[in-house]
gemmi code that builds the backbone of each chain (N, CA, C; Angstrom):
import gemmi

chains = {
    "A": [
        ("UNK", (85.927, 108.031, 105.553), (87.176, 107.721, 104.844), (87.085, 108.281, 103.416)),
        ("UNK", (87.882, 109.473, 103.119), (87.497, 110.000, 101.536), (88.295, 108.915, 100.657)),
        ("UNK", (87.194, 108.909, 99.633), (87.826, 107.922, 98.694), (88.570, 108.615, 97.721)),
        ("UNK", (89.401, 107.845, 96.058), (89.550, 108.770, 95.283), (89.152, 107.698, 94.227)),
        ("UNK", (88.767, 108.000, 93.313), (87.725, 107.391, 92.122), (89.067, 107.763, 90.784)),
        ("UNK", (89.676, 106.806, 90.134), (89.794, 107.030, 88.411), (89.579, 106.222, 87.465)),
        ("UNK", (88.868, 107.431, 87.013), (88.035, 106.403, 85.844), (89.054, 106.139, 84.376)),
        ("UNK", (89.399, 104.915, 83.976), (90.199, 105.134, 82.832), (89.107, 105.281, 81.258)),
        ("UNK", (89.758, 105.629, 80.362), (88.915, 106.473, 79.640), (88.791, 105.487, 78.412)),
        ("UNK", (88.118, 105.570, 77.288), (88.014, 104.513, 76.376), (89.544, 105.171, 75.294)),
        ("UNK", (90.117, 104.456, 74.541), (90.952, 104.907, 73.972), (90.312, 104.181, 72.120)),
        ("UNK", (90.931, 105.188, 71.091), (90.331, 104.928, 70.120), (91.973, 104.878, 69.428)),
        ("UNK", (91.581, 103.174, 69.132), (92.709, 102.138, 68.233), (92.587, 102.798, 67.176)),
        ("UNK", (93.486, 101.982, 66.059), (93.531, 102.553, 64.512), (92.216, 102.407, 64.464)),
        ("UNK", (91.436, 101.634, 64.545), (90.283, 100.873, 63.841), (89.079, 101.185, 64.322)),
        ("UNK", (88.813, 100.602, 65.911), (88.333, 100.696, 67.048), (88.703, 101.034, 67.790)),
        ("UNK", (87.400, 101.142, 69.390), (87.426, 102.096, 70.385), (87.727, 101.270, 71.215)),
        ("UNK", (88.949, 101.264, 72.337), (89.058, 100.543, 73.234), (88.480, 100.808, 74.184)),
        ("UNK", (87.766, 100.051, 74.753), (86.669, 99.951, 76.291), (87.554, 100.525, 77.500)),
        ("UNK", (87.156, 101.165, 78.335), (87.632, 101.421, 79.553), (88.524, 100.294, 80.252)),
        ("UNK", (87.856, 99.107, 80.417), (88.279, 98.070, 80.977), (89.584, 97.116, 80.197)),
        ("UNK", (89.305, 97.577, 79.199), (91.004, 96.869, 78.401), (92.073, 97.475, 78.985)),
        ("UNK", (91.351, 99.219, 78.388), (92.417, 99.410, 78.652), (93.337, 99.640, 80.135)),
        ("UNK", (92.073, 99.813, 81.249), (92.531, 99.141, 82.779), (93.598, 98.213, 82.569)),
        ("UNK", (93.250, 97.233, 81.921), (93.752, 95.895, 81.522), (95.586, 95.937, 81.249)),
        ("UNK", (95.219, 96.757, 80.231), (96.441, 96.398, 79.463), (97.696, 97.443, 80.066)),
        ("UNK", (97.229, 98.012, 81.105), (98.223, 99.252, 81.319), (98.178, 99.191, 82.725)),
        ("UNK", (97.482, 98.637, 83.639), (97.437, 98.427, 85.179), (97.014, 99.974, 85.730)),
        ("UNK", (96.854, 99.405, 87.185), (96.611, 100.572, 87.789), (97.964, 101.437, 87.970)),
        ("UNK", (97.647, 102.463, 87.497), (98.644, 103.652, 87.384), (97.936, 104.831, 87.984)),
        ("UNK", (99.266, 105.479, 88.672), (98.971, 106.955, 89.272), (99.829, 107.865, 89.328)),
        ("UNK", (99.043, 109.350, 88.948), (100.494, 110.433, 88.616), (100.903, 110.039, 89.656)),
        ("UNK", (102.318, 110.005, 89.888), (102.541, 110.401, 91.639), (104.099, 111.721, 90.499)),
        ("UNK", (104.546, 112.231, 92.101), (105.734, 113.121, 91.903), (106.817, 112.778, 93.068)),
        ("UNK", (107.953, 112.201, 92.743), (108.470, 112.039, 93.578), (109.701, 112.925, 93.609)),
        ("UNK", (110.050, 113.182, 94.853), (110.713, 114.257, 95.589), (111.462, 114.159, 97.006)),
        ("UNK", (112.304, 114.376, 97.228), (113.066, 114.556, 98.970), (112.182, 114.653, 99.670)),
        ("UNK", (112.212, 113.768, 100.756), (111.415, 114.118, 102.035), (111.466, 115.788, 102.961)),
        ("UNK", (110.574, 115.646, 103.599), (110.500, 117.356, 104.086), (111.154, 117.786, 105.089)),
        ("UNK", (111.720, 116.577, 105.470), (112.819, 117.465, 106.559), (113.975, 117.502, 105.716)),
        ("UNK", (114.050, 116.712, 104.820), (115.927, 117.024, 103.743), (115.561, 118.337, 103.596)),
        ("UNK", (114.875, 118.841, 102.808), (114.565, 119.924, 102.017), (114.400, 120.847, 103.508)),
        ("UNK", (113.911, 120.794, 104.221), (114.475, 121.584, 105.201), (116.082, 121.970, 105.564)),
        ("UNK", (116.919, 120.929, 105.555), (117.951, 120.802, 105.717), (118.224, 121.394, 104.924)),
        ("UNK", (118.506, 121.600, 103.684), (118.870, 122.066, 102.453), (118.820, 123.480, 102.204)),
        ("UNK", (117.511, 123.691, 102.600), (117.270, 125.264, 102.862), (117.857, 125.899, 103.479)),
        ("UNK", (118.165, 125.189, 104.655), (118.780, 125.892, 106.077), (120.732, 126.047, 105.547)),
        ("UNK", (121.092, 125.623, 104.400), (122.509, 125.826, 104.086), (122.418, 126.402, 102.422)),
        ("UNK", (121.136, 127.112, 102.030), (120.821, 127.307, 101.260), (121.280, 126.947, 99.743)),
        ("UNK", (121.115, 125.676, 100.364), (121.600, 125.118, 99.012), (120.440, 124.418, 98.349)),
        ("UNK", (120.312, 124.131, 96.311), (120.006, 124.100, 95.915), (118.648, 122.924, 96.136)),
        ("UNK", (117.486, 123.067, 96.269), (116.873, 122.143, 96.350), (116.219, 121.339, 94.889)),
        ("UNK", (116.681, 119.948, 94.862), (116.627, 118.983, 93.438), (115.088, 118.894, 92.832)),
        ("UNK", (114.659, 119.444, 91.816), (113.462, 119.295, 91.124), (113.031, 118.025, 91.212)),
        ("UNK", (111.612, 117.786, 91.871), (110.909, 116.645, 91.631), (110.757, 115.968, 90.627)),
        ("UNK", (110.570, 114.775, 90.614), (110.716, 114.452, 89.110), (108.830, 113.766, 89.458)),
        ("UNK", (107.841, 113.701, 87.717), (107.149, 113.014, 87.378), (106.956, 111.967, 86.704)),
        ("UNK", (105.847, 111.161, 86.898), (105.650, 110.478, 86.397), (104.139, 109.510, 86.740)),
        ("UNK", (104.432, 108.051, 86.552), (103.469, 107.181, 86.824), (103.930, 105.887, 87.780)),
        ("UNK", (103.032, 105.846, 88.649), (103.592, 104.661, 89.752), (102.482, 102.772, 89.659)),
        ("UNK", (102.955, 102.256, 89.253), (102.263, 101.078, 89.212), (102.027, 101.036, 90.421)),
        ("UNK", (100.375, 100.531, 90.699), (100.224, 100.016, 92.028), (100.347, 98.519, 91.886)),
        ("UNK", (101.224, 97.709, 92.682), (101.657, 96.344, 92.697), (101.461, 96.009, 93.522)),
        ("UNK", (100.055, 94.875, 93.790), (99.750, 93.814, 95.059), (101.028, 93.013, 94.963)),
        ("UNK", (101.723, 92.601, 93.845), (102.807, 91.914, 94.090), (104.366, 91.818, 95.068)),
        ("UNK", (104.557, 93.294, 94.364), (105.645, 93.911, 95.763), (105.441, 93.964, 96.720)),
        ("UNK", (106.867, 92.809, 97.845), (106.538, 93.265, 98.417), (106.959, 94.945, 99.520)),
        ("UNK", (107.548, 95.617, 98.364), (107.571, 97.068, 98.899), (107.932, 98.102, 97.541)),
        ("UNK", (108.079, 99.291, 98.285), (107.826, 99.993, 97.355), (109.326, 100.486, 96.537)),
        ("UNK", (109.354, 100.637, 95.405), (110.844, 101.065, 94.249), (110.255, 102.058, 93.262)),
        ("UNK", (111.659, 102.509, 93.503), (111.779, 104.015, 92.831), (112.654, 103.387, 91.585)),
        ("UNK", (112.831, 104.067, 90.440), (113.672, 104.317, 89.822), (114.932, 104.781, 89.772)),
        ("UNK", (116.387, 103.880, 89.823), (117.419, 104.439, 90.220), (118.151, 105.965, 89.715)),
        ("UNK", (117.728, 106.070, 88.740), (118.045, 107.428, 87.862), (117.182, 108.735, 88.282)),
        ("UNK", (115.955, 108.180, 89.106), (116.281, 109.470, 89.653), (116.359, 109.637, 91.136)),
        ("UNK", (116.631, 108.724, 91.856), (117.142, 108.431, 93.677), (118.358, 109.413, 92.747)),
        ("UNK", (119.585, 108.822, 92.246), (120.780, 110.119, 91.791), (120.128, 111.339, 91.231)),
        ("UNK", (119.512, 111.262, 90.438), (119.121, 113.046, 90.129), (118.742, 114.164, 91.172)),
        ("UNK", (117.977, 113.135, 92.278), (117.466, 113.954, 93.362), (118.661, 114.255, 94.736)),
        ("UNK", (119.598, 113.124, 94.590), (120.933, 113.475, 95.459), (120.822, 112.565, 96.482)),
        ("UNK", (119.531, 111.614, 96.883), (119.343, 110.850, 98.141), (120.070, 110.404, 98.724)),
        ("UNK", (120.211, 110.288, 100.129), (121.339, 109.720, 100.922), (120.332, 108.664, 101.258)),
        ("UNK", (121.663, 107.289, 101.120), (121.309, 105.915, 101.078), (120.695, 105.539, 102.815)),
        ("UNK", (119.923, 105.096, 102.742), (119.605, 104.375, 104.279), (119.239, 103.286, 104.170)),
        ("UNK", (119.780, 102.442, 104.002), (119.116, 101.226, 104.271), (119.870, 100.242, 102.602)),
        ("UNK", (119.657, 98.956, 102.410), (119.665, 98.520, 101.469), (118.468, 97.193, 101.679)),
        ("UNK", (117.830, 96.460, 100.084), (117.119, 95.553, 100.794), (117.221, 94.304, 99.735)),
        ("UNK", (116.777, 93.477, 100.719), (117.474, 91.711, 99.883), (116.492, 91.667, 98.883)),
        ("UNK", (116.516, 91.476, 97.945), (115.603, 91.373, 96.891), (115.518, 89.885, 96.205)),
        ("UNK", (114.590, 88.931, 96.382), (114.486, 87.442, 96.160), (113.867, 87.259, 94.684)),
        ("UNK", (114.858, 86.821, 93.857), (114.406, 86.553, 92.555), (114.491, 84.981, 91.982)),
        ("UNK", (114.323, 84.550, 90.588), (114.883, 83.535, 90.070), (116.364, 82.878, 90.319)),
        ("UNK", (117.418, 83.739, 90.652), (118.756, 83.875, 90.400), (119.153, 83.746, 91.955)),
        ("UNK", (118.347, 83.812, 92.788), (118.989, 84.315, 93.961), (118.314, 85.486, 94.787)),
        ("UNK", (119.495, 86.200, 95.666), (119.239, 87.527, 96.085), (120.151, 88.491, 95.736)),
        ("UNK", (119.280, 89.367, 95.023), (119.981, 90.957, 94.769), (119.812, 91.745, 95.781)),
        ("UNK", (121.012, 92.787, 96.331), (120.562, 93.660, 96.934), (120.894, 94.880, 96.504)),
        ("UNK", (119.657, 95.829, 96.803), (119.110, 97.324, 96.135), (119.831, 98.115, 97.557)),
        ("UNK", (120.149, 98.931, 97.069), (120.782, 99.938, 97.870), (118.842, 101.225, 97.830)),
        ("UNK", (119.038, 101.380, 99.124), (117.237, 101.983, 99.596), (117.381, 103.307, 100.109)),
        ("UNK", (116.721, 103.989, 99.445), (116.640, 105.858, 99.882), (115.300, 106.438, 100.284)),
        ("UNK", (115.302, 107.653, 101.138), (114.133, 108.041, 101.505), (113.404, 109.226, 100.863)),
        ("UNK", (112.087, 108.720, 100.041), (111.696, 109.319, 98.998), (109.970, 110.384, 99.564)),
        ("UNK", (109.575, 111.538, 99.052), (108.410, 111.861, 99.298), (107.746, 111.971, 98.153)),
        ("UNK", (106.266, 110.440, 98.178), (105.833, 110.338, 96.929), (104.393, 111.307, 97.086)),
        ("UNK", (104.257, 112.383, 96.021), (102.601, 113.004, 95.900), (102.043, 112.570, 94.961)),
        ("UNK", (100.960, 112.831, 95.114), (99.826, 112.620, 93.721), (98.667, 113.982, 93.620)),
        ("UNK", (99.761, 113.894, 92.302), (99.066, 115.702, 91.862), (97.918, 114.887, 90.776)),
        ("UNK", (97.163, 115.758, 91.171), (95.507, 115.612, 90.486), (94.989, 114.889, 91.332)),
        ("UNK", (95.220, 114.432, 92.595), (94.469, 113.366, 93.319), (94.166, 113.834, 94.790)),
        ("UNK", (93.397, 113.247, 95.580), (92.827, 114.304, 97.088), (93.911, 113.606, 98.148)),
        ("UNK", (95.057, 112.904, 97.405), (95.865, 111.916, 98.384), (96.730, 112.461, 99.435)),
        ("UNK", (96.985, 112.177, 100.645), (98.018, 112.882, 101.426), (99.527, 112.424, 100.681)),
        ("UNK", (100.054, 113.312, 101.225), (101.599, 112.647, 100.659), (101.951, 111.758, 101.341)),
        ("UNK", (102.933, 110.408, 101.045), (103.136, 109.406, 101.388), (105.214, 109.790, 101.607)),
        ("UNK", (105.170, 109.417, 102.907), (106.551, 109.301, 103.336), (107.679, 108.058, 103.359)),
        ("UNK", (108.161, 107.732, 102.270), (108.883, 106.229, 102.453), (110.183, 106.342, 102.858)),
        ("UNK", (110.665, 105.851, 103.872), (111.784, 106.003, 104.588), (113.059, 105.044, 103.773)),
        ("UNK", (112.991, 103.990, 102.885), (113.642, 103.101, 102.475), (112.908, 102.506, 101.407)),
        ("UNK", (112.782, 103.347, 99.795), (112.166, 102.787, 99.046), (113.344, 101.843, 98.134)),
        ("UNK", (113.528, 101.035, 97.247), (114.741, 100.384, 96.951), (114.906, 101.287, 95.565)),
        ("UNK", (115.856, 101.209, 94.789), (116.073, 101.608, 93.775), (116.592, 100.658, 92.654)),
        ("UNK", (116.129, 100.492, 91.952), (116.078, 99.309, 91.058), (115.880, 100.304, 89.129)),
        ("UNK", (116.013, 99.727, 88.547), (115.937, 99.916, 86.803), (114.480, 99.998, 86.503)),
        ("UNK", (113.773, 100.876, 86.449), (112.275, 100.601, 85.593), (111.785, 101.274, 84.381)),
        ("UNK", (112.545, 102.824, 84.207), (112.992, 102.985, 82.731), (113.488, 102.661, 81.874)),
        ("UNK", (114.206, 101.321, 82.329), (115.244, 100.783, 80.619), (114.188, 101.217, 79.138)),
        ("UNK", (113.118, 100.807, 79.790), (112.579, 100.662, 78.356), (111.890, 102.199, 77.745)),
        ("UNK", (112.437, 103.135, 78.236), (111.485, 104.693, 77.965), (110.332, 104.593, 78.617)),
        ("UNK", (109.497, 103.785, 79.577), (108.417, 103.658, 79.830), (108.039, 104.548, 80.946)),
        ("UNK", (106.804, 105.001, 80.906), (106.530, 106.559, 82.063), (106.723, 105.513, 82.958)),
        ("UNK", (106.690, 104.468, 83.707), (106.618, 104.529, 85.431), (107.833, 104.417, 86.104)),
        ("UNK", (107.792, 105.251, 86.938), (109.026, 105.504, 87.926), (109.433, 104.658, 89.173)),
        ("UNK", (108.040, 104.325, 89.280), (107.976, 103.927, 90.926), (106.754, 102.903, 90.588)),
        ("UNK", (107.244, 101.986, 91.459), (105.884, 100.427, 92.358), (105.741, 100.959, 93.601)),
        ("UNK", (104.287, 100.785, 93.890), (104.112, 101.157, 95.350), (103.350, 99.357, 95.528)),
        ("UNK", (104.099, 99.464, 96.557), (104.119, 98.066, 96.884), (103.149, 97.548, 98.299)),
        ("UNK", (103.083, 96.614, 98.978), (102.218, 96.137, 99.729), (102.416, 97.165, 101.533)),
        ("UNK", (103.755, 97.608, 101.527), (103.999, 98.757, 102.402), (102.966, 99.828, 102.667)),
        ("UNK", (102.473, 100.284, 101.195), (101.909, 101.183, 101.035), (100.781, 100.819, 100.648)),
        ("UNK", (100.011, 99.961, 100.892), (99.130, 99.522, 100.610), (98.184, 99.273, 101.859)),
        ("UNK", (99.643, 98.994, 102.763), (98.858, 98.376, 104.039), (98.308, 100.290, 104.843)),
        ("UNK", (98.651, 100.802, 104.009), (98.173, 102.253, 104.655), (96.750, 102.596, 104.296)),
        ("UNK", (96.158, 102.263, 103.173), (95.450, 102.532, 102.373), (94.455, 101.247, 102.232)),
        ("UNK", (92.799, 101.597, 100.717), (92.343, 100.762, 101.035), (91.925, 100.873, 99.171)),
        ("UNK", (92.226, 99.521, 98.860), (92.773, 99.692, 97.438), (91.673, 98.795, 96.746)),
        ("UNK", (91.022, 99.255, 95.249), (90.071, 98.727, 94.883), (90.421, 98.661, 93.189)),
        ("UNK", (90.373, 97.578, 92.613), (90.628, 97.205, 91.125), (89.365, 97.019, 90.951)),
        ("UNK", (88.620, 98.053, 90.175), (87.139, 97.483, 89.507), (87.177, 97.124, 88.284)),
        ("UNK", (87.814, 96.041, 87.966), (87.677, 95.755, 86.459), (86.467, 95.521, 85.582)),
        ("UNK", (85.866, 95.256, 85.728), (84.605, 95.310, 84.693), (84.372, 97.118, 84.444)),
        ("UNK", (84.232, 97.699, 85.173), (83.965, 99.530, 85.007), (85.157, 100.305, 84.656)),
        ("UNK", (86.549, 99.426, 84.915), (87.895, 100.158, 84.475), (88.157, 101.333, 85.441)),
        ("UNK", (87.872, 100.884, 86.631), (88.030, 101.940, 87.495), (88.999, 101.737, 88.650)),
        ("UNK", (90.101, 102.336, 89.456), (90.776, 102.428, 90.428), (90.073, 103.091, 91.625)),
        ("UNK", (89.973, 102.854, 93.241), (89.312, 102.852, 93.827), (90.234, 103.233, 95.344)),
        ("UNK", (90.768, 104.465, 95.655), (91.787, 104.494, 96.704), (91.330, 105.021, 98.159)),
        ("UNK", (90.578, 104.130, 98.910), (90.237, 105.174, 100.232), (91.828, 105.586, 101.577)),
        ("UNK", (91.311, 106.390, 102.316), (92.400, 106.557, 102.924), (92.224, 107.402, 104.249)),
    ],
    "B": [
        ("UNK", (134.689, 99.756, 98.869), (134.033, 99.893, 99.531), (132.693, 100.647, 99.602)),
        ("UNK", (131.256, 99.915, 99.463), (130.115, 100.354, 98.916), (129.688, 101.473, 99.942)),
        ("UNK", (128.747, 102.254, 99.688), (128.069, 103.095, 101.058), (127.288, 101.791, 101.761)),
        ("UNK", (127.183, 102.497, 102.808), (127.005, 102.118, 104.236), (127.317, 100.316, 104.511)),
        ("UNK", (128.449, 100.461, 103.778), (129.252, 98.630, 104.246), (129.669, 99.058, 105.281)),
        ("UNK", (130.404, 100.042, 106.234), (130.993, 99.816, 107.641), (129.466, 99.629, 108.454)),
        ("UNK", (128.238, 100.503, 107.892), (127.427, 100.503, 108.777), (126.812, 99.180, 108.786)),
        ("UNK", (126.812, 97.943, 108.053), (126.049, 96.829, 107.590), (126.832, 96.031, 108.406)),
        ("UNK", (128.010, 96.434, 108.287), (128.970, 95.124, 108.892), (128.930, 95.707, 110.452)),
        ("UNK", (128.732, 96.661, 110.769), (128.840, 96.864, 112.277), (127.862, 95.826, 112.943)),
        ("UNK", (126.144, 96.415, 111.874), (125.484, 95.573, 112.519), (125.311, 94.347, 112.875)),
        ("UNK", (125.908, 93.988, 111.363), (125.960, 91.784, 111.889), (126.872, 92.169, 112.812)),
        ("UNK", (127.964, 92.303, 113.355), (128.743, 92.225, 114.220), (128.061, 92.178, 115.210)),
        ("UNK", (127.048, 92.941, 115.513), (126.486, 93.362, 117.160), (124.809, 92.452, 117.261)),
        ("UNK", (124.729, 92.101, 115.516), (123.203, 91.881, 115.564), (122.777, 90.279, 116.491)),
        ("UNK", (123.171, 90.016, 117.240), (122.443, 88.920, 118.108), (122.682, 89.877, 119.247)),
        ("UNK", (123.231, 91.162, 119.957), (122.698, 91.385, 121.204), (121.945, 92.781, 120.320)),
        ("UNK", (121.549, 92.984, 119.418), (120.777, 93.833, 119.193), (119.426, 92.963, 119.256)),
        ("UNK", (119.339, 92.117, 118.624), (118.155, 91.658, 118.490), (117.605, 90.781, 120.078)),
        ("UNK", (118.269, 90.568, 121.087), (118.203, 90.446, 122.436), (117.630, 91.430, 122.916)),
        ("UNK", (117.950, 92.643, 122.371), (117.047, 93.919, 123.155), (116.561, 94.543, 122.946)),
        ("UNK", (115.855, 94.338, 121.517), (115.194, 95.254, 120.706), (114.397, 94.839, 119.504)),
        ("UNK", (114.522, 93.644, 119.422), (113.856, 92.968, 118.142), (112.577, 93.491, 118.003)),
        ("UNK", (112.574, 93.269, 116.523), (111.239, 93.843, 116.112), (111.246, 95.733, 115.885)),
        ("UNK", (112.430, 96.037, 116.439), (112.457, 97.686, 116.901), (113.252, 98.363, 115.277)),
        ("UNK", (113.650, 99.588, 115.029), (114.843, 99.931, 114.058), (115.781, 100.632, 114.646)),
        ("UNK", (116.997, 100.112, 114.434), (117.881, 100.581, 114.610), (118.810, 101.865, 113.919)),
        ("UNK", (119.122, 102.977, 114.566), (119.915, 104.356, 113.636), (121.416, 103.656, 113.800)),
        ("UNK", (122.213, 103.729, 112.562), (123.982, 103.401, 112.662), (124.271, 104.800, 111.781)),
        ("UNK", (125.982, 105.154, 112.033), (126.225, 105.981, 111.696), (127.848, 105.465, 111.507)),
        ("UNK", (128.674, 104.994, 110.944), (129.904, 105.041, 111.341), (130.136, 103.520, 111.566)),
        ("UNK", (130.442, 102.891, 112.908), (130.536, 102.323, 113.659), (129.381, 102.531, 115.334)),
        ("UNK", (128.954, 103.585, 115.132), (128.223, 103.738, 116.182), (126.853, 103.931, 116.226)),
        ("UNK", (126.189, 103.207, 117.278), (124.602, 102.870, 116.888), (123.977, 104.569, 117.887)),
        ("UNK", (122.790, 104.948, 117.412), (121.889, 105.941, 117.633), (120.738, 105.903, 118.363)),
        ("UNK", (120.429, 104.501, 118.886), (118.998, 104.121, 119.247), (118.246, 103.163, 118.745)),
        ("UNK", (117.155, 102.990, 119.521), (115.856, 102.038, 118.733), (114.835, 102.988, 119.076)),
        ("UNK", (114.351, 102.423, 117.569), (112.965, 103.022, 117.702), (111.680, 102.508, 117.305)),
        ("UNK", (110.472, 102.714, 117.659), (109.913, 101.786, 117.277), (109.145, 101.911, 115.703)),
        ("UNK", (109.450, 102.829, 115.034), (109.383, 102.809, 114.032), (110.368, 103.136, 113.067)),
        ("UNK", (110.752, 103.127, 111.509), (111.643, 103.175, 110.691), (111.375, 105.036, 110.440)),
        ("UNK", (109.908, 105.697, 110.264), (110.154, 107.210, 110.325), (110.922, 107.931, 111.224)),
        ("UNK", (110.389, 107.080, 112.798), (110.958, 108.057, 113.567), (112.969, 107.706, 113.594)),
        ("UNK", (113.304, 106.845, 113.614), (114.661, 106.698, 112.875), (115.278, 107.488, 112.226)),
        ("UNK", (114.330, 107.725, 111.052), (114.557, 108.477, 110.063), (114.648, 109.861, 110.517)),
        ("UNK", (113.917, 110.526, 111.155), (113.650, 111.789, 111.586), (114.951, 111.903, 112.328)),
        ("UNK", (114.911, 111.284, 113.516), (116.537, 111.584, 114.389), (117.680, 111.592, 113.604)),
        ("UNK", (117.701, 110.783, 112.270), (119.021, 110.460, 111.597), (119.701, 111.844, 111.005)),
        ("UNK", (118.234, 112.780, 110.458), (118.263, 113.937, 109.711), (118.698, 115.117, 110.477)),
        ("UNK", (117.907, 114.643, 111.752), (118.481, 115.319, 112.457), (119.962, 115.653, 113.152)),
        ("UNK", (120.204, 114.317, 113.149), (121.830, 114.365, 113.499), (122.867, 114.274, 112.286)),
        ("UNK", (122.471, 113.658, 111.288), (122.991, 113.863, 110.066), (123.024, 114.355, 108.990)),
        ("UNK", (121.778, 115.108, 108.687), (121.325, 115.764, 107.647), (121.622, 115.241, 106.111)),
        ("UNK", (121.872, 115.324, 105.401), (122.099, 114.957, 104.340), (122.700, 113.438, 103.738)),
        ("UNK", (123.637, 113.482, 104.995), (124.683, 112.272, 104.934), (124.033, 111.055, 104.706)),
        ("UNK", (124.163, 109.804, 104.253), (123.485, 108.266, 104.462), (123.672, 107.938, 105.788)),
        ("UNK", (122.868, 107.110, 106.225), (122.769, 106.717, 107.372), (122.322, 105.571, 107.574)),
        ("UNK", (122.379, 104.398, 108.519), (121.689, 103.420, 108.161), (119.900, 103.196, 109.067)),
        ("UNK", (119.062, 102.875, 108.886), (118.257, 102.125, 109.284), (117.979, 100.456, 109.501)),
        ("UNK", (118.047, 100.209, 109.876), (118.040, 98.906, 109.842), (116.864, 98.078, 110.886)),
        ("UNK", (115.692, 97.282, 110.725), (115.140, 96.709, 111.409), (116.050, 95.198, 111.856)),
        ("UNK", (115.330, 95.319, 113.215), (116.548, 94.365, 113.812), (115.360, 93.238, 114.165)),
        ("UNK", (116.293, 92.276, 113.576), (115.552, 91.055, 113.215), (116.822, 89.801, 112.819)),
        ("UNK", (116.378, 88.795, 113.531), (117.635, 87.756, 113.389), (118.248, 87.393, 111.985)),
        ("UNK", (117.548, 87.502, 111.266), (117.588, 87.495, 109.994), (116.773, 88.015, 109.085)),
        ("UNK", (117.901, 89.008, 108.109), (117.076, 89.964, 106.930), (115.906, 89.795, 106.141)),
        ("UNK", (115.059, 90.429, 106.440), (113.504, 89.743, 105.262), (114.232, 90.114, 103.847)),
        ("UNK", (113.633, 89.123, 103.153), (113.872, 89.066, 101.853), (112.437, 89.265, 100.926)),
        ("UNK", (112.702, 90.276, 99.880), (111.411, 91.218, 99.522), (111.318, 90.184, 97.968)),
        ("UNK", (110.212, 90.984, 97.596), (110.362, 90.047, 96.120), (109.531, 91.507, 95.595)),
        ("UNK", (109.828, 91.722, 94.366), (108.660, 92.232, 92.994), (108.804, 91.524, 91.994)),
        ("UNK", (107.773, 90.742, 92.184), (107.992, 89.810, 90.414), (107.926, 90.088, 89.826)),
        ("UNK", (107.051, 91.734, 89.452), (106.815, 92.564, 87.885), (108.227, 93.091, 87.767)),
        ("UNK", (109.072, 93.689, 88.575), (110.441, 93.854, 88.239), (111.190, 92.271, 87.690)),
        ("UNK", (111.413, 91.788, 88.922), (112.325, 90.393, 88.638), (112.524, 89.773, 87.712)),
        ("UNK", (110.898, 89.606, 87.419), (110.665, 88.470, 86.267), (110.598, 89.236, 84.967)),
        ("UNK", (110.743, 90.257, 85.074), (110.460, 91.200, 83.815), (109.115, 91.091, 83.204)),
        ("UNK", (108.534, 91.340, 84.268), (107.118, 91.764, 83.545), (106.696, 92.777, 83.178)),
        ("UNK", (107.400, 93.562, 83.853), (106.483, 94.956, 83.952), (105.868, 95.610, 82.660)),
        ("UNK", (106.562, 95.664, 81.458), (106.367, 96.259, 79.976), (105.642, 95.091, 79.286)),
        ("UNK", (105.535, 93.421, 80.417), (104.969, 92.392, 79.059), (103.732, 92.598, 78.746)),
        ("UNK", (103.036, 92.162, 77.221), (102.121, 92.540, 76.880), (101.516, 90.711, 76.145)),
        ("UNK", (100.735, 90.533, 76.648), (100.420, 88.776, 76.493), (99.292, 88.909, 75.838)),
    ],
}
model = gemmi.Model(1)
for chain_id, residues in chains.items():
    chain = gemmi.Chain(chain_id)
    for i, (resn, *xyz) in enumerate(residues, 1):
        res = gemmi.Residue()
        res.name, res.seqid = resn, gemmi.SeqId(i, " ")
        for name, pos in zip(("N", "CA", "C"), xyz):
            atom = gemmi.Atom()
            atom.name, atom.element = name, gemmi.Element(name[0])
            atom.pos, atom.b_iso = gemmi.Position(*pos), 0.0
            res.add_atom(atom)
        chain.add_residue(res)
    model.add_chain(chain)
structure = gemmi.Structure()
structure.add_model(model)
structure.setup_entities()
């Protein structure tokens, strides 16, 4: 089972050097991913040669909490996705429901296969300017074999 | 009228003899008209593209009643908190 190892790096505060493991800490497990149209759209697309939508980057929280995986709604529209699905979303308030598109998430710099989500939800996670685009949630988890080494500040992904 | 409300409402309409013969399975909608079960939500997906290409389409796992998902780092607004 190849693993993939990232090591987070010490970061140097105004003052002081932050430890690997804070900063694990303070920023969660994060991963480039690139998300993009699945490969048969983009087939489709080709085949009427029409324009195929630039992937967009970024950073994907990995969340034991979710339970599935969300994209960022701003760019499900940038990329053009056709809706499939919508999903009940259980909060404080009630239930919201997310209107759900089918997304192809990669991870550039990483030995990962690409991951195919047929109905990721689309929800707000840029309000705040913040890089992550996407939660990969317990869906995608159950594919994979996921390791938080906190004391070493390390992420741990076999597959 | 939102996307895929005819396809949502078809399904409650039909969803107790869907789930009589297929539970647990996903269902392709298009319209008013259903596409199959399958036993997974890709392969769904794959036939949908195939017959629809671009268009929305629905998927739907058929189940007597809708699972209800949670992300508490969204919900609760955690995601940016810093404690």
């Amino acid at each position: 089972m190849p693993i993939f190892e990232f090591n987070y790096r010490a970061q140097t505060d105004t003052k002081k050097s932050v430890p690997p493991m804070a900063v694990l800490r303070k920023m969660g497990p994060l991963i480039a991913v690139t998300i993009a149209l699945p490969q048969n759209l983009v087939e489709v697309l080709q085949s009427r040669g029409t324009p195929i939508p630039t992937p967009e980057s970024g950073y994907a929280l990995i969340d034991t909490g979710a339970g599935f995986t969300a994209v960022d709604e701003s760019i499900c529209r940038k990329l053009g996705l056709p809706q499939t699905g919508t999903a009940q979303m259980a909060h404080a308030g009630g239930v919201e429901q997310r209107p759900c598109f089918p997304v192809q998430i990669t991870f550039p710099g990483a030995p990962l296969p690409p991951l195919q989500i047929v109905r990721a939800a689309s929800v707000n996670l840029v309000a705040g300017k913040q890089p992550i685009i996407a939660l990969l949630g317990r869906e995608v988890l159950s594919r994979l074999r996921f390791v938080y080494n906190g004391p070493a500040g390390r992420i741990e992904i076999a597959y | 009228m939102t996307p895929l409300e005819t396809e949502i409402n078809y399904f409650n309409e039909h969803r107790k003899k869907f789930v009589e013969n297929a539970e647990g399975k996903y269902i392709l909608i298009k319209g008013t008209e259903d596409f199959g079960f399958f036993d997974t939500e890709d392969a769904a997906f794959n036939q949908g593209v195939i017959l629809f290409g671009t268009e929305p389409f629905l998927i739907q796992e058929v189940l007597s009643e809708d699972r209800k998902f949670d992300i508490p780092a969204y919900t609760l607004g955690l995601l940016y908190a810093h404690i």
